[in-house]
C-alpha positions, 0 to 999 in steps of 0.5 A: 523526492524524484519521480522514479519513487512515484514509477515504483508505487505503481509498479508495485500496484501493477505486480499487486494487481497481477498477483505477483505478491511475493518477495521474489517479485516485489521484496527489491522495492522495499527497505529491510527494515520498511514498516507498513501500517494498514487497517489490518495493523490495527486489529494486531495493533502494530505496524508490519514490520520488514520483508516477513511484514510485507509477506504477512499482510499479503497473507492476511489480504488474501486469507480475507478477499478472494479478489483485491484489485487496486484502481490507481488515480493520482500518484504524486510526490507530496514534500518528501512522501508519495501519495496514491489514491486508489480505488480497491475493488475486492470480493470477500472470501467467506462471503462472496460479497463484492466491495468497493471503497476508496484507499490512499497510500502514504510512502516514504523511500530512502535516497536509494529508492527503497520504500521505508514506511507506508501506510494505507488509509480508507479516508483520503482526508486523513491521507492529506492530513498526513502529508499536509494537504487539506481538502 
């Protein structure tokens, strides 16, 4: 696993928190056929799934939060994922009330550097369970 998948997680973020969330901006980092598992997933009770996936869950992101912005910490290479903690400060559309609570993505990418699969976690302990690591 090399570090250019570590860059590429954070330039998603960088593009994610300037509100570039379209495919024209971002869809060259993902895979195809790339999977993402978010808290969303579970209320459709499946994973997104490819680049009209990834396009769906920025829709449903911001149909629910006038504001989302990703608050990178650690980004590092775990075994054969890349692991990011963040914090996400966001503000509810309906209700205008403020949050802020911790995130975690688990990537994987193929040897071309194409993100493959991914999944966001709201519990960084679950997050290190997934890539080996106990806190």
């Amino acid at each position: 696993m090399s570090e250019e998948n570590v860059e590429i997680l954070r330039a998603l973020i960088d593009h994610w928190n300037a509100g570039k969330r379209d495919l024209t901006t971002i869809g060259a980092y993902f895979d195809p056929a790339i999977e993402l598992e978010s808290p969303f997933s579970s209320i459709a009770g499946e994973p997104y799934r490819g680049h009209a996936g990834i396009e769906q869950w920025a829709r449903d992101v911001d149909e629910q939060f006038a504001e989302w912005r990703i608050s990178p910490g650690d980004i590092r290479v775990v075994g054969d994922a890349v692991l990011a903690t963040s914090q996400i400060h966001a503000r509810g559309r309906a209700s205008g009330v403020l949050v802020d609570f911790p995130g975690t993505v688990v990537a994987y990418f193929s040897s071309n550097h194409l993100m493959t699969r991914a999944r966001i976690y709201l519990e960084v302990d679950e997050a290190l369970k997934a890539v080996g690591l106990e806190e």
